[in-house]
N, C-alpha and C positions, 0 to 999 in steps of 0.2 A: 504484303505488309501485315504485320500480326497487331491485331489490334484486342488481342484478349484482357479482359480487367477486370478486377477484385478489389470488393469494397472490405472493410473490416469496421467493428465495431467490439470495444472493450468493456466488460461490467465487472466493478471492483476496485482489487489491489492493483497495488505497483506489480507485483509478483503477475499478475496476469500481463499486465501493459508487455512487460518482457516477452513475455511466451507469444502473445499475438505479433509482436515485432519478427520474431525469430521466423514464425508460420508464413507472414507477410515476405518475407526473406526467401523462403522457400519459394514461392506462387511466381516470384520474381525472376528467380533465378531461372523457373520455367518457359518464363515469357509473358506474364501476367503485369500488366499495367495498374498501379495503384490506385483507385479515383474515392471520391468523399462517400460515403453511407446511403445518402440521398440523390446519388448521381446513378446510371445507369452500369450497371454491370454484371459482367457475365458469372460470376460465383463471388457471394456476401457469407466472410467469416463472422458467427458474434460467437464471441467469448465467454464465458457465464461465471456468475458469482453464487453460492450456496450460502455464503453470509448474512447476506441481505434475506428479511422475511419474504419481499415481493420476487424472489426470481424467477416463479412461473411465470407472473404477471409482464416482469420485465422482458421476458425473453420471448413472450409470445407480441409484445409492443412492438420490438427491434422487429421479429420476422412479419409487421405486417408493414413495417417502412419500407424493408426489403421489399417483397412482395408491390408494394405502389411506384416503389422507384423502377419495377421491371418485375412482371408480373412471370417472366420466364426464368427468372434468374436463379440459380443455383443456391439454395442456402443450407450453411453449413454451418451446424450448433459444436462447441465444444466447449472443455471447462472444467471446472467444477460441479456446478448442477447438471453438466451430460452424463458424467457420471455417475451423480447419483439416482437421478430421476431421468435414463435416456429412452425409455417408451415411454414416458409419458411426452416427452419433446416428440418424439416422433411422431405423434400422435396429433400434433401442432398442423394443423395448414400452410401449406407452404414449405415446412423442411422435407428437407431431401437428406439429409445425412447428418448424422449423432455420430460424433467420435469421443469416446471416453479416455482417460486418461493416459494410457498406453499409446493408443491408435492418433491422439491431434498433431505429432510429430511426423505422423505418414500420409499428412492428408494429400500429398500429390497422385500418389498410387489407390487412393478410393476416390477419385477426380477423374483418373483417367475415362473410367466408362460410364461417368453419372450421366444420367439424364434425368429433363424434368421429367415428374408422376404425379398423378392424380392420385397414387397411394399414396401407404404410408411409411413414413422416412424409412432410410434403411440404417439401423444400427451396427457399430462394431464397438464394443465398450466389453474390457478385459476384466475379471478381478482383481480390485485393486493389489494382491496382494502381489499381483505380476507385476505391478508398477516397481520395481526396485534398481533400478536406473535411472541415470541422471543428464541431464540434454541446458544445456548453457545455452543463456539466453541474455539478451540487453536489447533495451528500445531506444528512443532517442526521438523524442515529443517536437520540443520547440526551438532543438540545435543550441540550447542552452544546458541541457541536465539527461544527465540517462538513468534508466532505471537496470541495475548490473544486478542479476541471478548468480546465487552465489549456495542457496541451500534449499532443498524442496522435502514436504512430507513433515510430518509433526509424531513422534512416539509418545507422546502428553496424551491422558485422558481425559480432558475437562468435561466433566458431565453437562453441557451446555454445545458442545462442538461434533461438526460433522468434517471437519478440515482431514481428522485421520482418514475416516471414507472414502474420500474427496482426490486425496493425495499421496496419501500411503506413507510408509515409514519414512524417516528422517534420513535424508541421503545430502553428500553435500560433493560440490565440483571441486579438482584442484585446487592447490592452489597454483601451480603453472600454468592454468584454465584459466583461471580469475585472473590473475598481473596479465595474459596476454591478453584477454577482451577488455579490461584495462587500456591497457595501453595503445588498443585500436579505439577506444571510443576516444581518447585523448588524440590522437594521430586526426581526428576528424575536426578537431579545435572545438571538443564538448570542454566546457569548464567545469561540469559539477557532475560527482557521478552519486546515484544513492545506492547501496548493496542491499539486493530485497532478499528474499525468501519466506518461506511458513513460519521457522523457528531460526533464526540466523546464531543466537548465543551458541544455538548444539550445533553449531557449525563444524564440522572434522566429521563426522560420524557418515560410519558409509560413503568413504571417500574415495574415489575412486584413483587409482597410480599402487603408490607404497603403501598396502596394507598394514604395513612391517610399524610406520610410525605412525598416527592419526594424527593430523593436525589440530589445534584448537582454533577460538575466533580470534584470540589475542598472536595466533600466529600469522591469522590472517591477514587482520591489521595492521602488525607489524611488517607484512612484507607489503601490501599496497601503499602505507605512506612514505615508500619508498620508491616507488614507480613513477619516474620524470613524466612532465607533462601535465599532473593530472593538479589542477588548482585547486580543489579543494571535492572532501569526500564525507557525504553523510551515512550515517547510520540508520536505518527504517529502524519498527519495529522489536526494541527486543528483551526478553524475560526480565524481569530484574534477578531471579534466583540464578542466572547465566549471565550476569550487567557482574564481573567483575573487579574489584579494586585496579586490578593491574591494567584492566581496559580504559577504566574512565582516567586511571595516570595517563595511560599514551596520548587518549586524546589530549589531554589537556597539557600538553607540551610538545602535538601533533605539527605537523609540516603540513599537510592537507584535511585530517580529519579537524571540523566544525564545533563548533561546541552546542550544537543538538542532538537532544535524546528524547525517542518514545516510548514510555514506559507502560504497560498495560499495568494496572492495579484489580479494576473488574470489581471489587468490592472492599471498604475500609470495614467491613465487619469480619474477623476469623472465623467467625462460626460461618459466614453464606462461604468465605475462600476454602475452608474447609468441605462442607457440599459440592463445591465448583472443583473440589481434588486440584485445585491450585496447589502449587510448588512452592509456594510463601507464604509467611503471616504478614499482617502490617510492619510490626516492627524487622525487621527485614528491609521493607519495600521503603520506611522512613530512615533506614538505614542510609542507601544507595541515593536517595535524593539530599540527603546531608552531606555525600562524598561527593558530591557532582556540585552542590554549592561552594563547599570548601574548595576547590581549587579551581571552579570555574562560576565566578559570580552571577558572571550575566550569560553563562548558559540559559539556553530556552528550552525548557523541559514539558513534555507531553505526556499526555495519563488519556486509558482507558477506560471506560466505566461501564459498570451493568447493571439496569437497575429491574427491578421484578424479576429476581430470581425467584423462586421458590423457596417460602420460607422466610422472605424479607420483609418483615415487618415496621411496622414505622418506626420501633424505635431502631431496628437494627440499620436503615436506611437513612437516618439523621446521623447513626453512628458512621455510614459512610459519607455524609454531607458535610459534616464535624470533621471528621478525619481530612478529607480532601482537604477543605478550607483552610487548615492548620499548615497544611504543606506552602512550601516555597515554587509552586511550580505555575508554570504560564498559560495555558490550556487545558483543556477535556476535549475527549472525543465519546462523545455521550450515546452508548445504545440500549435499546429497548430488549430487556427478553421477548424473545419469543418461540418457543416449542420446535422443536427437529425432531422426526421422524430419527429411529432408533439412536436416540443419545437417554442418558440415564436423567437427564431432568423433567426429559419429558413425561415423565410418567412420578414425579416426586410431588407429597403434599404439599401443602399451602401455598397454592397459584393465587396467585395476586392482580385482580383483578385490570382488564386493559385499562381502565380510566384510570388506577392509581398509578400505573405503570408512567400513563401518560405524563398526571402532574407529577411524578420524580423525575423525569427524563426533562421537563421544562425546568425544574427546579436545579437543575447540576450544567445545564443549559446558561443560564440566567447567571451559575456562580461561575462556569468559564468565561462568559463575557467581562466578568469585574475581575478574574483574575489575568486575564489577555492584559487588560486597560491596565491593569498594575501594572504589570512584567513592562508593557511599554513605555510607561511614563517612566521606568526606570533607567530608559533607552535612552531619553531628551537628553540632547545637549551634548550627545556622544559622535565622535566621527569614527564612522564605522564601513568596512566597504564593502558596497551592492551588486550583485551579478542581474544586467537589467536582461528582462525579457522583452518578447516578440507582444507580448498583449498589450492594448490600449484600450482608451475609454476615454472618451471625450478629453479627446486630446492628452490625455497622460499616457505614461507607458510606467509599466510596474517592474522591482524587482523587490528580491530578499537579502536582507544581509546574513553575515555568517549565519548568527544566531537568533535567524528565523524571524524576523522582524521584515513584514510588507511594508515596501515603502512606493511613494512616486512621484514624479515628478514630468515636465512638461516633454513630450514627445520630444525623442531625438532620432533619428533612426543610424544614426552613426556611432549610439550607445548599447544598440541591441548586440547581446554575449559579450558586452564589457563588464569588465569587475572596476568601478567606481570609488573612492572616496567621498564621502559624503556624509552631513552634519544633520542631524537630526532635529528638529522645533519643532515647538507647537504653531498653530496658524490660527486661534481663536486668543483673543485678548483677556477672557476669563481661565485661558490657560490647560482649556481642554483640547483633546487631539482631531485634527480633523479625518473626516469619517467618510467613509466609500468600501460599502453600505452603512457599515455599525464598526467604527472604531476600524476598522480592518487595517488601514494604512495611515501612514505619515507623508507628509511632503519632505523634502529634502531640499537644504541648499546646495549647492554645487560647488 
């Protein structure tokens, strides 16, 4: 009886979740038994994020859980940060093997003859520039939503980013690719599929079949919201200067695509977007949130932000506090600069010190909570339908509506992967929403 088993562990994007699904896919097909992170088993993949400031810190936490959960077990770094920094992973107690961004696709064949060591890991990690192929990937979390791989690698130089290092150039999958893992994630009775990648707008580019025509993302979408099965389909991440007119029409007279968009902005000052060799000014970027209101009201629109660039000054940083605030949109996703090894900011004047860095990051913080609490008080009173999840919490169980709005209501288990109608109220008598932890969700009637 084969009893071999492989834990995995994700750090990051959606984009990664995929990729570790795909690898988990592989170990499986070899004979590898899934189990939890914390459970015992015989080879622990973790995933790595270069994003995040802490991901030495991260990635050396995950391999000492490994390491306590089975002190023999095989542990296997890949990712982002293997690539960039894989001696220094190696260098880690506990791993056994760094595979860089070429090589996390073959990790069966560096499996075959690992054994545990008391040295030091063994790496195989490519020049990124060999990375220029593309490997299709979808995950599929909580049997409610998948995360569908559709574009990898970024040709943007944002002087703040190590994603090109990381990833390599801009490559994207069919689209005969895409409609068929599509269609199998739907064949499994997923309801919601989200399309990730690094830059998804430069979607067509290096695409692998017909060189002869290059697809765009608008052709993209146009042939998934046509693919039976699939109930509805979100958009990650993507540019506004690639966030086309013709795109946000289809959505907004879509069969499955949602009326959700994440828009990176990164700064309402031109002069830091400019530094950041960002692809837009503001006006621009207030452009594309005035199209997306006009023909989709109660779209839920998501924004980027960066604050302690170099060079941001308070007034330039109220100018993006100002700017934000002025906008029609329902969230932030609020992050901290902080320095990468070979990117051009790290080495550019006027670093701004951690503690100021901190009080802007609380302060745009502070303005997405009062702009979430708008966007949903907008919601009240609307019947809108929810796709409930597997999560619970003292007795509720959660989901989202189209357009991004967390709701709950009293555990059912015969509603979990149903898409629901349902009326949105308030549940406090002064009219405010009730909260689990901070405003986060709504209750629903039924």
């Amino acid at each position: 009886m084969n009893t071999k088993t492989a834990a995995y562990h994700t750090l990051g994007c959606k984009l990664n979740f995929a990729e570790t699904s795909t690898i988990a896919r592989q170990l499986t097909e070899a004979g590898y038994s899934k189990v939890g992170f914390d459970d015992r088993a015989e080879v622990y993949v973790i995933n790595t994020c270069s994003v995040t400031e802490n991901a030495d810190r991260e990635c050396k936490f995950h391999v000492k859980r490994a390491m306590k959960a089975n002190p023999q077990g095989l542990v296997v770094v890949v990712g982002c940060y293997a690539q960039l920094k894989p001696e220094d992973i190696s260098k880690i107690e506990g791993v056994d093997l760094v595979l860089g961004a070429k090589e996390k696709f073959n990790i069966m064949s560096y499996l075959e003859d690992l054994h545990k060591s008391e040295q030091q890991g063994i790496v195989h990690s490519c020049e990124i520039e060999e990375t220029d192929f593309f490997i299709g990937s979808y995950s599929i979390g909580d049997r409610t939503r998948a995360f569908l791989k559709v574009q990898d690698g970024c040709d943007y130089k944002c002087t703040y980013c190590t994603i090109p290092l990381a990833r390599g150039i801009s490559r994207s999958d069919t689209i005969e690719n895409v409609v068929q893992n599509a269609a199998e994630i739907a064949a499994k009775g997923i309801r919601e599929i989200v399309l990730t990648g690094v830059n998804i707008g430069d979607y067509g580019k290096g695409e692998f079949g017909n060189k002869k025509h290059q697809h765009t993302f608008l052709d993209l979408i146009s042939e998934l919201d046509r693919v039976p099965g699939i109930e509805r389909i979100r958009i990650s991440s993507i540019e506004p200067n690639l966030l086309k007119d013709e795109s946000i029409e289809l959505v907004s007279g879509s069969r499955s695509f949602v009326p959700h968009f994440h828009i990176p902005l990164q700064s309402g000052s031109d002069e830091i977007l400019k530094k950041m060799k960002r692809r837009y000014l503001t006006k621009l970027y207030s452009d594309r949130i005035s199209k997306i209101r006009e023909l989709m009201p109660d779209a839920a629109i998501g924004v980027d932000v960066i604050v302690g660039f170099p060079g941001e000054t308070e007034e330039l940083f109220l100018r993006t506090y100002n700017f934000v605030s002025s906008l029609p949109i329902s969230y932030l996703h609020v992050f901290t600069f902080s320095e990468r090894e070979n990117t051009e900011a790290a080495e550019m004047e006027g670093v701004v010190p951690i503690s100021e860095r901190k009080k802007r990051n609380k302060m745009l913080r502070i303005l997405s909570e009062k702009k979430k609490m708008s966007f949903y008080r907008t919601q009240l009173g609307k019947t809108l339908p929810v796709l409930w999840e597997h999560e619970q919490k003292e007795g509720m169980m959660f989901g989202f509506t189209e357009n991004y709005v967390r709701v709950k209501k009293p555990f059912d288990e015969g509603s979990v992967n149903q898409i629901e109608t349902v009326t949105l109220f308030r549940t406090e008598e002064d009219g405010t929403v009730s909260v689990i932890p901070a405003f986060e969700n709504f209750l629903v009637s039924v």
